[in-house]
Every structure is written in C-alpha cells, then in structure tokens.
C-alpha positions, 0 to 999 in steps of 0.5 A, a space after each residue: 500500500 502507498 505511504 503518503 508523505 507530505 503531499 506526494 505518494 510514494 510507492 515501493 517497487 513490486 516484484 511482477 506475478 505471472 498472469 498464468 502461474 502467479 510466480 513472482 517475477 524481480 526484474 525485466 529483461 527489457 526496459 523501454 520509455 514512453 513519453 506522454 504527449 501532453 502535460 498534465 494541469 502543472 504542466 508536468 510531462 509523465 515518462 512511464 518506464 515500461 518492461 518486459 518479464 519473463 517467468 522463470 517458472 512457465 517461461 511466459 513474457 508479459 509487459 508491465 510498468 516498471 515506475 512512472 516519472 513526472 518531469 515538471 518545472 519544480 523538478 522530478 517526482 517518482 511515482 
C-alpha cells in the first residue's frame, strides 16, 4: 500500500506475478520509455518506464510498468 508523505505518494517497487502461474517475477529483461504527449494541469510531462518479464517458472513474457516519472518545472517526482 502507498505511504503518503507530505503531499506526494510514494510507492515501493513490486516484484511482477505471472498472469498464468502467479510466480513472482524481480526484474525485466527489457526496459523501454514512453513519453506522454501532453502535460498534465502543472504542466508536468509523465515518462512511464515500461518492461518486459519473463517467468522463470512457465517461461511466459508479459509487459508491465516498471515506475512512472513526472518531469515538471519544480523538478522530478517518482511515482
């Protein structure tokens, strides 16, 4: 569960299950960024760290979010 600390939300990294078998699954192989095209009402832009995981059980591949980035003018906020 998110802590809340003054006014933003941090989150702590989770290892990924497997949608078939529902092991846990720590890092991705591959990691790739998307970059939102529009800011949001503060005029932040939100980068979003994307992965691919691979089951070390069942060997399927599945995507998931790896983190999230808000990039603005009073700096950076991880989410």
């Amino acid at each position: 569960m998110p802590s809340r600390k003054g006014k933003k939300m941090i989150r702590q990294a989770r290892p990924k299950k497997c949608p078939d078998c529902g092991t846990e699954v720590a890092e991705p192989y591959k990691t790739w960024e998307l970059v939102a095209p529009f800011p949001d009402k503060k005029m932040r832009i939100t980068v979003t760290i994307m992965g691919m995981f691979q089951c070390p059980n069942c060997g399927r591949r599945f995507r998931g979010v790896v983190s999230k980035v808000k990039l603005g003018p009073e700096g950076a906020e991880i989410g």
